[in-house]
mmCIF file of the N, C-alpha and C atoms, coordinates in Angstrom:
data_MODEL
# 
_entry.id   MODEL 
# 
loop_
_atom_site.group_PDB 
_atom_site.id 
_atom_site.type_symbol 
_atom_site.label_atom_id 
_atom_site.label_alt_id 
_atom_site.label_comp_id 
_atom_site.label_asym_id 
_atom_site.label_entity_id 
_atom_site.label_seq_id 
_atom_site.pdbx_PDB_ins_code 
_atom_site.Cartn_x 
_atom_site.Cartn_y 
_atom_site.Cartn_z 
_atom_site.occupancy 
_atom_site.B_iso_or_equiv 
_atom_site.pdbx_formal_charge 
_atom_site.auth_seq_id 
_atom_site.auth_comp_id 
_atom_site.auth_asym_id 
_atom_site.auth_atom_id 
_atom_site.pdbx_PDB_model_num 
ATOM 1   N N  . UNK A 1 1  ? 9.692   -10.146 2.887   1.00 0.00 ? 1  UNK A N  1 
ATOM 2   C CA . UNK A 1 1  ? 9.783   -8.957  2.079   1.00 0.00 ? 1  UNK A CA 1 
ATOM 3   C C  . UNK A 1 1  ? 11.212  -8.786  1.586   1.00 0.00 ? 1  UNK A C  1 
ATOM 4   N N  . UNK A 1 2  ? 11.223  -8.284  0.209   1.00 0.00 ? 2  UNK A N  1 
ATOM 5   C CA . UNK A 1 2  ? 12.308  -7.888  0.386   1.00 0.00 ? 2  UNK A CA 1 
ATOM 6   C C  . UNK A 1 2  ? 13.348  -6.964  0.974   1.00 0.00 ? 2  UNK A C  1 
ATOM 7   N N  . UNK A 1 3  ? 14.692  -6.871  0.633   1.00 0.00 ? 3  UNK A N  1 
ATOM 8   C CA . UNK A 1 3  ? 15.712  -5.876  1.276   1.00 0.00 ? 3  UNK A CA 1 
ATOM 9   C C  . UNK A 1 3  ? 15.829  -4.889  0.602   1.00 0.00 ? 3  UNK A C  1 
ATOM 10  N N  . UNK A 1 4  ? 14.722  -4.115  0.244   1.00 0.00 ? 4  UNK A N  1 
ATOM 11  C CA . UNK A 1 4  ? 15.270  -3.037  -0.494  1.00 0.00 ? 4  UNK A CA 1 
ATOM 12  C C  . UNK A 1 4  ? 14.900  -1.694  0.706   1.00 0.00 ? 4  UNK A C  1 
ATOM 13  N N  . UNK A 1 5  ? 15.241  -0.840  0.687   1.00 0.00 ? 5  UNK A N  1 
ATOM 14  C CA . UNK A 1 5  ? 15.525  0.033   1.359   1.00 0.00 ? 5  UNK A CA 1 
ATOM 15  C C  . UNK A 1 5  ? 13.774  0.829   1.510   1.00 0.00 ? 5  UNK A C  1 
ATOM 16  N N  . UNK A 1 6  ? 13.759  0.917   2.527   1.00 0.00 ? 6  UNK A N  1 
ATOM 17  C CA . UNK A 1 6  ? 12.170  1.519   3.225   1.00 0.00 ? 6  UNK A CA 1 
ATOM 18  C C  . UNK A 1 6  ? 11.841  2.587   2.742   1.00 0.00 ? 6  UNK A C  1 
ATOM 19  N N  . UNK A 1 7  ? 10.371  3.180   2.320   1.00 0.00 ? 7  UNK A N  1 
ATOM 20  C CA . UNK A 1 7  ? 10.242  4.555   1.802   1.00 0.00 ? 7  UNK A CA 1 
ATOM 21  C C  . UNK A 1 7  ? 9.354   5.381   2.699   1.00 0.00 ? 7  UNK A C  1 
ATOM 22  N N  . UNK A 1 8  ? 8.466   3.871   3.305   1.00 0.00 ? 8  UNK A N  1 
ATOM 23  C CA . UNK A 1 8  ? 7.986   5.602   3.952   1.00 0.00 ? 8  UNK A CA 1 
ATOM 24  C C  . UNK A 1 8  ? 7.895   5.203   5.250   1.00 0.00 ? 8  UNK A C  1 
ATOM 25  N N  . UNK A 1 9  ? 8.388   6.532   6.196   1.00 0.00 ? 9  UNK A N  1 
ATOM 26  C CA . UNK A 1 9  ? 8.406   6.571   7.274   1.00 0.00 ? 9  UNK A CA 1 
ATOM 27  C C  . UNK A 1 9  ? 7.369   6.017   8.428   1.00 0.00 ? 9  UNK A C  1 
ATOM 28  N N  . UNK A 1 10 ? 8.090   5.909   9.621   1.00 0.00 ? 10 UNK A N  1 
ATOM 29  C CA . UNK A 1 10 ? 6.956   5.028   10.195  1.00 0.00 ? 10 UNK A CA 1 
ATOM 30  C C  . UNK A 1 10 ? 6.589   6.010   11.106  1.00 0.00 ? 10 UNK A C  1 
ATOM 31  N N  . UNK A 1 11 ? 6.927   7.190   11.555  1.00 0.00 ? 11 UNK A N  1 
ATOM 32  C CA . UNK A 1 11 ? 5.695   8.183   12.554  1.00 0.00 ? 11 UNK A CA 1 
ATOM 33  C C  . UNK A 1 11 ? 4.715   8.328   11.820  1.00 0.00 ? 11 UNK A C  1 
ATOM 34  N N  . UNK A 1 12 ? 4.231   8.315   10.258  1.00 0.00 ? 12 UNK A N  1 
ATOM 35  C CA . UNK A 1 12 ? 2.653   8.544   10.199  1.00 0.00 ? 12 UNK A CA 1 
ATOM 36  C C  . UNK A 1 12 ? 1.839   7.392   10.646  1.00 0.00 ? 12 UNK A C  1 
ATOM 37  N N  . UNK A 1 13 ? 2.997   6.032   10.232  1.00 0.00 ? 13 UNK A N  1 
ATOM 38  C CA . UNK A 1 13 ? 1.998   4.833   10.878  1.00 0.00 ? 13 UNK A CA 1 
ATOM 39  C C  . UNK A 1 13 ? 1.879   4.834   11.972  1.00 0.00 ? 13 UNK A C  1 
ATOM 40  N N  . UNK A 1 14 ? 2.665   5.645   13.155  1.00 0.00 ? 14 UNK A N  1 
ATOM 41  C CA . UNK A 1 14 ? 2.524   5.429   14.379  1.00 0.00 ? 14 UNK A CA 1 
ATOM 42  C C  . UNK A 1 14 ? 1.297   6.299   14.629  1.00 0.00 ? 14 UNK A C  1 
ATOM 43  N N  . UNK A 1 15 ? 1.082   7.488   13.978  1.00 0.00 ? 15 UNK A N  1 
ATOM 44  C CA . UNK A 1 15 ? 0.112   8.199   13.958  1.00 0.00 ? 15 UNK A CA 1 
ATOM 45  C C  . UNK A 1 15 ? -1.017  7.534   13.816  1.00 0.00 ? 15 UNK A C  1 
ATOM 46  N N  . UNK A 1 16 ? -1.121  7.039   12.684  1.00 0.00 ? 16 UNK A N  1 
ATOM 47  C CA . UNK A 1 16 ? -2.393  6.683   12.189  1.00 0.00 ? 16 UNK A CA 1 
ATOM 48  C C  . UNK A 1 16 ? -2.952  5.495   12.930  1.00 0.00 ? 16 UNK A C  1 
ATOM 49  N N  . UNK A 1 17 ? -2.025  4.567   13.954  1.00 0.00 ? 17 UNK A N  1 
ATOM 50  C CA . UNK A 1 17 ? -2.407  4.155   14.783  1.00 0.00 ? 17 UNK A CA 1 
ATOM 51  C C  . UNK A 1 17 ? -3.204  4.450   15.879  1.00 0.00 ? 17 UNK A C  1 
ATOM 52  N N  . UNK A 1 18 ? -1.997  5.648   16.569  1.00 0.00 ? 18 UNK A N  1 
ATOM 53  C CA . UNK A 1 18 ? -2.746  6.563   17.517  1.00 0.00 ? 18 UNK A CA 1 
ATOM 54  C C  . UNK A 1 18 ? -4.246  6.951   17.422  1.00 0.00 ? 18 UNK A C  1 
ATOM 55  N N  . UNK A 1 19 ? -4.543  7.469   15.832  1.00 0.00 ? 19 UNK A N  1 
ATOM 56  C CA . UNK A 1 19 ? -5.567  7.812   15.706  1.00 0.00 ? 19 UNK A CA 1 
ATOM 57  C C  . UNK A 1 19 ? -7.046  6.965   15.891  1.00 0.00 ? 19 UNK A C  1 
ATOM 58  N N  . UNK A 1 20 ? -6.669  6.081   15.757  1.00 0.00 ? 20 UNK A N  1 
ATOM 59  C CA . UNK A 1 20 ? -7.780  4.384   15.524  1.00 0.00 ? 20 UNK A CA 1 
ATOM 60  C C  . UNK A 1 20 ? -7.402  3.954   16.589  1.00 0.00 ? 20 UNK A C  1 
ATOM 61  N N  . UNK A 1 21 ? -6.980  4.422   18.030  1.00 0.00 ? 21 UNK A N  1 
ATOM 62  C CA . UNK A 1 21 ? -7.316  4.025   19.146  1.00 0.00 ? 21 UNK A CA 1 
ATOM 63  C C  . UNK A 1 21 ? -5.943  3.637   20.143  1.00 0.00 ? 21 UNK A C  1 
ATOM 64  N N  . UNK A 1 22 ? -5.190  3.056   19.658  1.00 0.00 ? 22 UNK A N  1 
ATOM 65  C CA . UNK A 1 22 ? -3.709  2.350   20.071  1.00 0.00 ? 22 UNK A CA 1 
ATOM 66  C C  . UNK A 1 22 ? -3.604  3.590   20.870  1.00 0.00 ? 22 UNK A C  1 
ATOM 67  N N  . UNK A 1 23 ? -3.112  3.248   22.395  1.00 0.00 ? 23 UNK A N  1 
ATOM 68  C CA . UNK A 1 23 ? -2.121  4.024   23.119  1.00 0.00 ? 23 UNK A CA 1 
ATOM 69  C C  . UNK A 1 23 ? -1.150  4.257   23.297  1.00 0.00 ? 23 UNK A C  1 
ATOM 70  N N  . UNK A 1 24 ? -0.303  2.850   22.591  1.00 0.00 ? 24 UNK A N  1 
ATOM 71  C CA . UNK A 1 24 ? 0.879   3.021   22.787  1.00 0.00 ? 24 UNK A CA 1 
ATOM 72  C C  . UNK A 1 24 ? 1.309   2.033   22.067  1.00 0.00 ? 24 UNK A C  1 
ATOM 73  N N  . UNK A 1 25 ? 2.269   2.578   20.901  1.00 0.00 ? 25 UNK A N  1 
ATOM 74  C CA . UNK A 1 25 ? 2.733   1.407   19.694  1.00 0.00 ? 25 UNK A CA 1 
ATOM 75  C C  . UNK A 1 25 ? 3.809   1.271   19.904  1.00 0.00 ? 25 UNK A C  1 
ATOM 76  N N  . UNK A 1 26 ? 4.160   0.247   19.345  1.00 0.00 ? 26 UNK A N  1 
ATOM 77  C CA . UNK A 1 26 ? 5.968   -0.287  20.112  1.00 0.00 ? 26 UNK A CA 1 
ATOM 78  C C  . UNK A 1 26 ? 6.622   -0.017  18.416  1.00 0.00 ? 26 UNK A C  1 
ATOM 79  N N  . UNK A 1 27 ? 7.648   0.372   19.059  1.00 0.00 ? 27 UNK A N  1 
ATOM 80  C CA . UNK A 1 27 ? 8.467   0.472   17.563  1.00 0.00 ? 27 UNK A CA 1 
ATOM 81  C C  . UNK A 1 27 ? 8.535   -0.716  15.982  1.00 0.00 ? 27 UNK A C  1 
ATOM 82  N N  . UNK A 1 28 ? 8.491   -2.197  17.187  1.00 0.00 ? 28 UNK A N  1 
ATOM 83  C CA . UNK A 1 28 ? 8.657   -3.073  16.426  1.00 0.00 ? 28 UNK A CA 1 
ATOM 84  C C  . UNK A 1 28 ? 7.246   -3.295  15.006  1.00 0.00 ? 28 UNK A C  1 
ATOM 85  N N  . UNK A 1 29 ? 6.119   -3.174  16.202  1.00 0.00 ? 29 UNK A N  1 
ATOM 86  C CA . UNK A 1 29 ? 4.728   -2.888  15.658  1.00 0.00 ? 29 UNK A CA 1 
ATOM 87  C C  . UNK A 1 29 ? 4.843   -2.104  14.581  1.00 0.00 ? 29 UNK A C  1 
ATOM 88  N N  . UNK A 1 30 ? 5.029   -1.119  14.920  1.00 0.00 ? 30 UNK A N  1 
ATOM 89  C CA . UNK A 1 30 ? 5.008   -0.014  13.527  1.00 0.00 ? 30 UNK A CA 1 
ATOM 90  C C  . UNK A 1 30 ? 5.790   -0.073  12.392  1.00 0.00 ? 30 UNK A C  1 
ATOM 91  N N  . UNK A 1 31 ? 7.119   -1.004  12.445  1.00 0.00 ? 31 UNK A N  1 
ATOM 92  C CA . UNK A 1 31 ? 7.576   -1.404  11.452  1.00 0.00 ? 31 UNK A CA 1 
ATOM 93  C C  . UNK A 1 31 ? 7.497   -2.237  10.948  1.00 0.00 ? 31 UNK A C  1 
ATOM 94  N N  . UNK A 1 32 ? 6.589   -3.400  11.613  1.00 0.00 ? 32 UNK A N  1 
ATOM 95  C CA . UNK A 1 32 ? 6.255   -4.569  10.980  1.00 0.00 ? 32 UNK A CA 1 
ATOM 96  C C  . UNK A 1 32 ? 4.850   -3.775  9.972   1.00 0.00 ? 32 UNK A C  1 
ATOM 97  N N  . UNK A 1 33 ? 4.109   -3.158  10.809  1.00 0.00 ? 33 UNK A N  1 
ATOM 98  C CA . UNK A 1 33 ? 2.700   -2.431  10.083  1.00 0.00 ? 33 UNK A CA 1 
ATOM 99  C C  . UNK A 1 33 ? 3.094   -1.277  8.328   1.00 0.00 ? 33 UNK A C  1 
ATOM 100 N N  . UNK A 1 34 ? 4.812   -0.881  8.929   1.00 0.00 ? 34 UNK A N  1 
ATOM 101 C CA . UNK A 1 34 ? 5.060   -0.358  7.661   1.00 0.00 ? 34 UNK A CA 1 
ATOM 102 C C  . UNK A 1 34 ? 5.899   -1.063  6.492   1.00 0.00 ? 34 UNK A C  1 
ATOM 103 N N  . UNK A 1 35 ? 5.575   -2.422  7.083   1.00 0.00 ? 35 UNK A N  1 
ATOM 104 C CA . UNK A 1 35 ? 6.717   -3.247  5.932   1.00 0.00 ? 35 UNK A CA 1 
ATOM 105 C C  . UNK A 1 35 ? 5.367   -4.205  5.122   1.00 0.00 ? 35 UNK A C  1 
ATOM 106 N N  . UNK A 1 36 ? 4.338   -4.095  5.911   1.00 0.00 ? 36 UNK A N  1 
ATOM 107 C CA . UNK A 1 36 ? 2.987   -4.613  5.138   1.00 0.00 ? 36 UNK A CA 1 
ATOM 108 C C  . UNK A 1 36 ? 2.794   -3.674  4.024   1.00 0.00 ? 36 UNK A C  1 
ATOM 109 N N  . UNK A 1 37 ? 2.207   -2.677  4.595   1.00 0.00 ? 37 UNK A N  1 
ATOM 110 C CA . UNK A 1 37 ? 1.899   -1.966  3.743   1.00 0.00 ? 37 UNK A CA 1 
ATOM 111 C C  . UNK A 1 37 ? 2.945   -1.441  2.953   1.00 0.00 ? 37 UNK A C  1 
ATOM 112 N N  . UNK A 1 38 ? 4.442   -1.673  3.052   1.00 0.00 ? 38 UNK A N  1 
ATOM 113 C CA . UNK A 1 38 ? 4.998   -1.206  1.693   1.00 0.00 ? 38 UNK A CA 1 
ATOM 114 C C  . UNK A 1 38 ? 4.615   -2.508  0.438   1.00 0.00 ? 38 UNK A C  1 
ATOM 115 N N  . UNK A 1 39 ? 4.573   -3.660  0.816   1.00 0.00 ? 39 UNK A N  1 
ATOM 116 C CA . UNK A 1 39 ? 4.301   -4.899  0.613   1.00 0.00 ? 39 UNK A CA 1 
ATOM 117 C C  . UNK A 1 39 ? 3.502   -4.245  -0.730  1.00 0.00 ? 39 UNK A C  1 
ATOM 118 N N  . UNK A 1 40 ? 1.877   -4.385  0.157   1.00 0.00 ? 40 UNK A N  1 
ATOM 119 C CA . UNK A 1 40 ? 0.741   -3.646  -0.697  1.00 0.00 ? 40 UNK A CA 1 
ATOM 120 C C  . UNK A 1 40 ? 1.145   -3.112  -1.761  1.00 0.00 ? 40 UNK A C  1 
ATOM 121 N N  . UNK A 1 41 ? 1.532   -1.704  -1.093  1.00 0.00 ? 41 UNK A N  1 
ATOM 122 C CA . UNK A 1 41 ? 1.508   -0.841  -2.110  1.00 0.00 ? 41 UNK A CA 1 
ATOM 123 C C  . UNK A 1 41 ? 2.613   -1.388  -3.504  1.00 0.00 ? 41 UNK A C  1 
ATOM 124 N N  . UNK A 1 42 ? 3.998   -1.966  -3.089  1.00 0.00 ? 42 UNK A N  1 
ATOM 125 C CA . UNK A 1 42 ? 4.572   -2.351  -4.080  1.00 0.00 ? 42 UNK A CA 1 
ATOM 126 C C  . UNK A 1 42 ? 3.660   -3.510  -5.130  1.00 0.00 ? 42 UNK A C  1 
ATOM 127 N N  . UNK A 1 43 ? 3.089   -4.599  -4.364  1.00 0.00 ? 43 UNK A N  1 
ATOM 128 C CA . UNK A 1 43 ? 1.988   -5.394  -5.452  1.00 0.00 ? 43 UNK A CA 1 
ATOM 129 C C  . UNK A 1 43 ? 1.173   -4.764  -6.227  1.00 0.00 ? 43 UNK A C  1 
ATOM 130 N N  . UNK A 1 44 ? 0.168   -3.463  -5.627  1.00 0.00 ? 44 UNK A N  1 
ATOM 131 C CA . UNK A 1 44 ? -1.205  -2.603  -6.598  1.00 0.00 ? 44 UNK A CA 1 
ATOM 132 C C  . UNK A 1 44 ? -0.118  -1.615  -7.585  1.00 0.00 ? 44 UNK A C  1 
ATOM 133 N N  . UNK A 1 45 ? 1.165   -1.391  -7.479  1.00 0.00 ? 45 UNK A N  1 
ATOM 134 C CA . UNK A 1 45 ? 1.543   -0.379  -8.311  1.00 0.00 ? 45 UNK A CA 1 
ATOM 135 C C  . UNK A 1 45 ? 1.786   -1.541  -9.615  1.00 0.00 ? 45 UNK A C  1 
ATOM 136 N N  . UNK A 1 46 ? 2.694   -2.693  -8.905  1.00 0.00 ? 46 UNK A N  1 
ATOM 137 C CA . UNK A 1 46 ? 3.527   -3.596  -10.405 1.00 0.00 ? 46 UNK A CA 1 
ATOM 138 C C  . UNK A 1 46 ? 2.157   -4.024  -11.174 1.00 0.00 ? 46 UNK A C  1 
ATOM 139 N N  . UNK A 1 47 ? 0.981   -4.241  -10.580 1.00 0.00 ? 47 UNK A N  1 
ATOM 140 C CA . UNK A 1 47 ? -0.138  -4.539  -11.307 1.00 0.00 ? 47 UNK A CA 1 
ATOM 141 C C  . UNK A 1 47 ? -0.893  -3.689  -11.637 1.00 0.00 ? 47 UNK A C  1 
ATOM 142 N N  . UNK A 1 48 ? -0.684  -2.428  -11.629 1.00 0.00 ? 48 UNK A N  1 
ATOM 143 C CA . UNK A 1 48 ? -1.750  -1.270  -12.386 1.00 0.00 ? 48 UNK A CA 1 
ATOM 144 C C  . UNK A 1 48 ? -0.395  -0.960  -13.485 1.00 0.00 ? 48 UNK A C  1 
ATOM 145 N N  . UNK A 1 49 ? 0.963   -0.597  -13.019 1.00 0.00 ? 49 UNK A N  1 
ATOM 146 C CA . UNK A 1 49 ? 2.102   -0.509  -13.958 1.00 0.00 ? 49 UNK A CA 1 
ATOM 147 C C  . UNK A 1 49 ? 1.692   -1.661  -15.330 1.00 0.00 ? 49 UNK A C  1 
ATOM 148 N N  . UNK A 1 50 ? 1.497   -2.834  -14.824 1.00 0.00 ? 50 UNK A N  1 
ATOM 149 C CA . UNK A 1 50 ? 1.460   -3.822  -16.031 1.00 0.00 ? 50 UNK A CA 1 
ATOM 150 C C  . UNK A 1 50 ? -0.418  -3.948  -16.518 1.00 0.00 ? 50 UNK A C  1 
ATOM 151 N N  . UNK A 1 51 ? -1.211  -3.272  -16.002 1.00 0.00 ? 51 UNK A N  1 
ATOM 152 C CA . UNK A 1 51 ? -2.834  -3.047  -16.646 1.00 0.00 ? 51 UNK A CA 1 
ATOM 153 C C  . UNK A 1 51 ? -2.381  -1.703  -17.948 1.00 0.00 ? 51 UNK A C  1 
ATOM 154 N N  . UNK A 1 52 ? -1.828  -0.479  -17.134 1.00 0.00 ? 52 UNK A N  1 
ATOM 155 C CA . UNK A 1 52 ? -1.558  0.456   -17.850 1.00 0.00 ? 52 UNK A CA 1 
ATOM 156 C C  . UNK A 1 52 ? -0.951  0.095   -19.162 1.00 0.00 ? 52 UNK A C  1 
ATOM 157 N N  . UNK A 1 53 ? 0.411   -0.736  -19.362 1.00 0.00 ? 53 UNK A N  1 
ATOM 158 C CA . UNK A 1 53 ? 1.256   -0.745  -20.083 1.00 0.00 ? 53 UNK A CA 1 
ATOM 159 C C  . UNK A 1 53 ? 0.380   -1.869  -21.472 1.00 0.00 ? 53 UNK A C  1 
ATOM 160 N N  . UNK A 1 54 ? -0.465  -3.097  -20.780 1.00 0.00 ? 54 UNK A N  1 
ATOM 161 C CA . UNK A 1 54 ? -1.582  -3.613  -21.388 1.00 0.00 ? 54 UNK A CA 1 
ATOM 162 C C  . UNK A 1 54 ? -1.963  -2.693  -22.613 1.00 0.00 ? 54 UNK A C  1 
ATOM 163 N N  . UNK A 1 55 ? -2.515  -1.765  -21.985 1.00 0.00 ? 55 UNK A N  1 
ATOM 164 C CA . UNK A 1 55 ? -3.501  -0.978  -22.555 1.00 0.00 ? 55 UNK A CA 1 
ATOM 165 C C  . UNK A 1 55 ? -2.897  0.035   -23.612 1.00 0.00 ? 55 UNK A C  1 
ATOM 166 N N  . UNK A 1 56 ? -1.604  -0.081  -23.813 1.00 0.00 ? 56 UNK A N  1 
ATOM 167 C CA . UNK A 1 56 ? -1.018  0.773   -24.675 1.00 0.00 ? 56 UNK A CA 1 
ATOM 168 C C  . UNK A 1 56 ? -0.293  1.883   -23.595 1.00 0.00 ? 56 UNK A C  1 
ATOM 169 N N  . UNK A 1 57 ? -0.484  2.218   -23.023 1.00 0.00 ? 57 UNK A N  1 
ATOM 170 C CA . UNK A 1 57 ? -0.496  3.603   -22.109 1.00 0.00 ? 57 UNK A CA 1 
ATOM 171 C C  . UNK A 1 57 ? 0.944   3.530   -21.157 1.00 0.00 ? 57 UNK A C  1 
ATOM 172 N N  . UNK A 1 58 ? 1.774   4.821   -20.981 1.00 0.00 ? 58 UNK A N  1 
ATOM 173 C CA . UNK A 1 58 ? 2.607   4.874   -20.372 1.00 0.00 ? 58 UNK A CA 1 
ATOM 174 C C  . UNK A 1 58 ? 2.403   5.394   -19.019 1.00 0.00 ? 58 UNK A C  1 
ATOM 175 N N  . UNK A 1 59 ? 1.074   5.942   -18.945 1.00 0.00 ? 59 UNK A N  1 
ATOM 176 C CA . UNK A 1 59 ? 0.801   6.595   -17.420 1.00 0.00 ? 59 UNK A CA 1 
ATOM 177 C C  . UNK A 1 59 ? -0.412  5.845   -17.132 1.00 0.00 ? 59 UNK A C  1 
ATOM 178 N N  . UNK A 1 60 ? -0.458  5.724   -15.723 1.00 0.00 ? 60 UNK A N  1 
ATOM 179 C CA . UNK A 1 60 ? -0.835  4.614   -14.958 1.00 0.00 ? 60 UNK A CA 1 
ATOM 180 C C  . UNK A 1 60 ? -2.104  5.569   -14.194 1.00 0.00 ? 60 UNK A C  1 
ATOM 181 N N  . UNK A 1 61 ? -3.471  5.206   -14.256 1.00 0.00 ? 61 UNK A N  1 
ATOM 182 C CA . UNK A 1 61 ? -4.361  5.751   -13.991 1.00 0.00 ? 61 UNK A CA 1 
ATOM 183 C C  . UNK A 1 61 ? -4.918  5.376   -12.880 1.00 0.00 ? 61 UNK A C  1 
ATOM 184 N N  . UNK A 1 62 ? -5.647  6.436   -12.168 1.00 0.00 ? 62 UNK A N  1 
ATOM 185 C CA . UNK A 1 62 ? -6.931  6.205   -11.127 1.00 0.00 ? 62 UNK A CA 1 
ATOM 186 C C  . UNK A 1 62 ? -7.726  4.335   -11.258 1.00 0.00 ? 62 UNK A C  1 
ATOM 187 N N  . UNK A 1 63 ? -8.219  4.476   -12.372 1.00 0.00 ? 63 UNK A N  1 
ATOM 188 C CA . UNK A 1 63 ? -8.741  3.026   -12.917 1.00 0.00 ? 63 UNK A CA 1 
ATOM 189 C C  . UNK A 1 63 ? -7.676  2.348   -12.811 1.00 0.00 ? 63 UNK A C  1 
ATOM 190 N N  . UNK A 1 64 ? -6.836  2.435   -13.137 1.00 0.00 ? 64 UNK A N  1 
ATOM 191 C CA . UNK A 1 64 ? -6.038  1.272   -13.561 1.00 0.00 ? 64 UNK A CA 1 
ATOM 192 C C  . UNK A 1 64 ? -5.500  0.709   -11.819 1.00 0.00 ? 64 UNK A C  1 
ATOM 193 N N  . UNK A 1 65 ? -5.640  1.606   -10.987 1.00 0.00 ? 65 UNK A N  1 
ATOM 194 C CA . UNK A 1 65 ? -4.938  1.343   -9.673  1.00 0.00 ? 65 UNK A CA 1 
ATOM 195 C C  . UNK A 1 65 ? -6.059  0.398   -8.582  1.00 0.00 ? 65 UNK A C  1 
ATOM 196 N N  . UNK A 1 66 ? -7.390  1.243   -8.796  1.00 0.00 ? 66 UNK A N  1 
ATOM 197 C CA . UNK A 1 66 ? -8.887  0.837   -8.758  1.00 0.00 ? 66 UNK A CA 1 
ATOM 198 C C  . UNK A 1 66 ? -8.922  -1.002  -9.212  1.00 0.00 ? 66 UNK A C  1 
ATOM 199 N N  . UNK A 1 67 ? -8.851  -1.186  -10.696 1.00 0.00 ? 67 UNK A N  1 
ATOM 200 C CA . UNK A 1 67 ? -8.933  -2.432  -11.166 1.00 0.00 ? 67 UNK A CA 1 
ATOM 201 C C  . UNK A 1 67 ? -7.715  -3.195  -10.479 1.00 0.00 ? 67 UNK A C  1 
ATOM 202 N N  . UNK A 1 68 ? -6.068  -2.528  -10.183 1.00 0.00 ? 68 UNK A N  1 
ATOM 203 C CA . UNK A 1 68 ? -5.430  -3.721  -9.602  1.00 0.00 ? 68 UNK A CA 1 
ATOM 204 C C  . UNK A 1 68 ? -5.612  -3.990  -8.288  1.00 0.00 ? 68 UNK A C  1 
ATOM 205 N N  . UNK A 1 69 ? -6.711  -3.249  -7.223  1.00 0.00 ? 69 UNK A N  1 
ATOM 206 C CA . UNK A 1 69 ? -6.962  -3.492  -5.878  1.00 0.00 ? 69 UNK A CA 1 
ATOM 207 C C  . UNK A 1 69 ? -8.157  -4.621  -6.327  1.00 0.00 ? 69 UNK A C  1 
ATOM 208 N N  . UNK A 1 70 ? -9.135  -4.334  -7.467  1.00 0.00 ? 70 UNK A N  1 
ATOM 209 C CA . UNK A 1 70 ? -9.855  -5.340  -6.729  1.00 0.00 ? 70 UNK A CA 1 
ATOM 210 C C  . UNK A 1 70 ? -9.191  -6.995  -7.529  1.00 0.00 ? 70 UNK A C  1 
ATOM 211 N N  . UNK A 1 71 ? -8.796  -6.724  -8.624  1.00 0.00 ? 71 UNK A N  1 
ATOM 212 C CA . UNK A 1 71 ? -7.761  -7.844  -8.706  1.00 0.00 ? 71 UNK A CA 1 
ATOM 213 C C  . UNK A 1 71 ? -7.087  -8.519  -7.589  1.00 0.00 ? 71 UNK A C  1 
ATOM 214 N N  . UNK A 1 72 ? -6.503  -7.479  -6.860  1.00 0.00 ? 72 UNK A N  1 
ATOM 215 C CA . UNK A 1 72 ? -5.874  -8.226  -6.075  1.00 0.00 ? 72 UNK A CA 1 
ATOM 216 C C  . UNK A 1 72 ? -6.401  -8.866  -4.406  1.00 0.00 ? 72 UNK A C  1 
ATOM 217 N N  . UNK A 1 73 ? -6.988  -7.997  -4.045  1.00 0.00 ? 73 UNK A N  1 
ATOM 218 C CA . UNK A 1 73 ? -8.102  -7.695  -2.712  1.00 0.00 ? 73 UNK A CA 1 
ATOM 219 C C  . UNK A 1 73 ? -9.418  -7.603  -3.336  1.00 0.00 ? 73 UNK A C  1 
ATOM 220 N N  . UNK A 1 74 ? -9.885  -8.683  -3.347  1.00 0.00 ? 74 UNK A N  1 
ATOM 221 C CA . UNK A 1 74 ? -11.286 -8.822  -3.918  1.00 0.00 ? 74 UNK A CA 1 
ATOM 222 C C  . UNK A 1 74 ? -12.132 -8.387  -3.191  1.00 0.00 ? 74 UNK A C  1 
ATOM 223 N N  . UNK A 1 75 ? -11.765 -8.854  -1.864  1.00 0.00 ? 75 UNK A N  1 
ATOM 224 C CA . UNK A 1 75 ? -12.821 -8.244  -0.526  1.00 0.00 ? 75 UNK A CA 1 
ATOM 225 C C  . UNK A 1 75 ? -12.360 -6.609  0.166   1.00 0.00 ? 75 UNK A C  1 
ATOM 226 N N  . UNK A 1 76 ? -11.406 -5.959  -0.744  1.00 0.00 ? 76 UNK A N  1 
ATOM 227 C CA . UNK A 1 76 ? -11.524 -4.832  -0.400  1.00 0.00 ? 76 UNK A CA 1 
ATOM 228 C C  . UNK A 1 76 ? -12.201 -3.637  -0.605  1.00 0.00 ? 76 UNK A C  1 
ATOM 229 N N  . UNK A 1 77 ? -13.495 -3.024  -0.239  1.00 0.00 ? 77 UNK A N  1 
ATOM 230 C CA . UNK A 1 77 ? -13.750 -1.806  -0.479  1.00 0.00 ? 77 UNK A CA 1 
ATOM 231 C C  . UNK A 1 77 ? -12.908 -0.941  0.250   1.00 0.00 ? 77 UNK A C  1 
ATOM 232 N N  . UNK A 1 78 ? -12.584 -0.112  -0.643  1.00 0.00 ? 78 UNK A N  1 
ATOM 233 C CA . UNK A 1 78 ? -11.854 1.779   -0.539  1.00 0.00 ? 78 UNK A CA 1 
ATOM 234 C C  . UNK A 1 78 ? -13.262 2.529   0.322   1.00 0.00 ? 78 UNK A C  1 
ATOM 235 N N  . UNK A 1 79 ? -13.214 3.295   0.677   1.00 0.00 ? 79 UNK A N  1 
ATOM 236 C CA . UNK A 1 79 ? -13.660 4.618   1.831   1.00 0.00 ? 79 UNK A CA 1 
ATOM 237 C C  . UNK A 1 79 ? -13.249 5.614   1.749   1.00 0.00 ? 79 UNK A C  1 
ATOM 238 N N  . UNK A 1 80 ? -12.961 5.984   0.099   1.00 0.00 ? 80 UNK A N  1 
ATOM 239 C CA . UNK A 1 80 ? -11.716 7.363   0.177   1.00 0.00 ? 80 UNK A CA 1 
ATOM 240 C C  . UNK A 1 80 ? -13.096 8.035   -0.935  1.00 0.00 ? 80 UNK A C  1 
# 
């Protein structure tokens, strides 16, 4: 990953661990779990950023975020 500076904090991931069962998360865990998912999220934004911009459009839509997950995670269904 790169070195750019972390955005989001890691007590919700420690949380959201907690919640899905973990008793006890080690620091290292939770920052490896929040350097994935910044991962993610930085790949589905640069590829809905560049679907949006495609399309003429300067704002980056529901769809457009939708189409770069399954672009990118084919085998991912959402649950939201």
């Amino acid at each position: 990953m790169q070195n750019k500076e972390k955005e989001i904090p890691i007590a919700p991931i420690d949380r959201i661990m907690h919640q899905e069962g973990a008793e006890r998360v080690s620091e290292e865990a939770a920052k490896y779990l929040r350097d994935i998912i910044e991962n993610i999220v930085r790949q589905i934004a640069r590829e809905a950023s560049e679907l949006s911009k495609h399309a003429g459009r300067k704002t980056v839509t529901r769809d457009d975020i939708e189409f770069a997950v399954r672009r990118l995670y084919r085998q991912y269904t959402p649950t939201l």
